[in-house]
N, C-alpha and C positions, 0 to 999 in steps of 0.2 A: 482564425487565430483565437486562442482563449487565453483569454488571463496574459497578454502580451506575450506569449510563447509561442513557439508554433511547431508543430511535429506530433509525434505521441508520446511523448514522455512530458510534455505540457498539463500540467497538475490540474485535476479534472472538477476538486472540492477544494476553495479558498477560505480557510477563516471561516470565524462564526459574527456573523452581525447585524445589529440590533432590527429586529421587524418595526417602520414605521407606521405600517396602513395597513389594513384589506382592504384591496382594492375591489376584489368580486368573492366569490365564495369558493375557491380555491388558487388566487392570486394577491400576491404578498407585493409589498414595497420596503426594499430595505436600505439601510443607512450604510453605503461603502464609502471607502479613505481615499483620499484627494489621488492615493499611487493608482485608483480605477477609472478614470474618467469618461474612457471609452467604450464602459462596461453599462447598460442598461440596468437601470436598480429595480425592477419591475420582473420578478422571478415567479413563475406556476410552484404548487406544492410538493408536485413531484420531484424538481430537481434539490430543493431541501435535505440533508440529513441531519437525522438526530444527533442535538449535542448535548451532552453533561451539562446541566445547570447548575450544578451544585458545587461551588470551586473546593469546599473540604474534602469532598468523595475525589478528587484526585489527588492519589500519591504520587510524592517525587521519588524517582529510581535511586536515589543518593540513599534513601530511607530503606527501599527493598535488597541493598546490598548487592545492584547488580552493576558488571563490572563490564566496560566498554567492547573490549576482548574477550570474548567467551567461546576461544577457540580450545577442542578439544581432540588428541591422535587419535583415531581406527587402529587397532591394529589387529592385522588376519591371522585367524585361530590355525583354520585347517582349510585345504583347498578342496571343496566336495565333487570337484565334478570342469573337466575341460571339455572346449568343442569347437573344431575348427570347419567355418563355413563355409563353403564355394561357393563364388558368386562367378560372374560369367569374367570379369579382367583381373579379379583378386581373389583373396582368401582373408576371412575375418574370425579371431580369434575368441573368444570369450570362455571367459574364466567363472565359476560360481564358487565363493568363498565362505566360509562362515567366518563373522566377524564380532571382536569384543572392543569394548568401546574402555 
């Protein structure tokens, strides 16, 4: 079980926080929230990833003008090329199109 979840879509990197010790010379101790309790605060280097320290160098999305919905239509120019495949209980069809967006 990780992080109180369980399965694989169970989030594999939680939060970033605060390193209180080295413990040996590639073993960390760090400060987790009262919501981990069952979580060992005693983590190796490796499972660590890099996090932004610098809270200015991150932009907010509101700033970059992006929009929650950024769905956009296909639509097929010309069709280059059909082919229909035998298989042994069916037949499968496939299409090659050229598309503009």
């Amino acid at each position: 079980m990780r992080f109180g979840k369980k399965g694989k879509l169970s989030p594999h990197y939680v939060g970033s926080y605060k390193i209180l010790r080295q413990i040996g010379t590639v073993v960390y101790e760090l400060e987790l929230p009262n919501e981990l309790p069952l979580v060992h605060p005693v983590f190796h280097v490796s499972l660590f990833k890099k996090c932004v320290g610098d809270l200015t160098s991150i932009v907010p999305k509101e700033v970059l003008g992006v929009k929650e919905n950024i769905d956009y239509e296909e639509v097929p120019v010309e069709i280059l090329e059909r082919k229909v495949k035998k298989l042994r209980n069916k037949e499968v069809s496939s299409v090659k199109v050229l598309w503009r967006n």
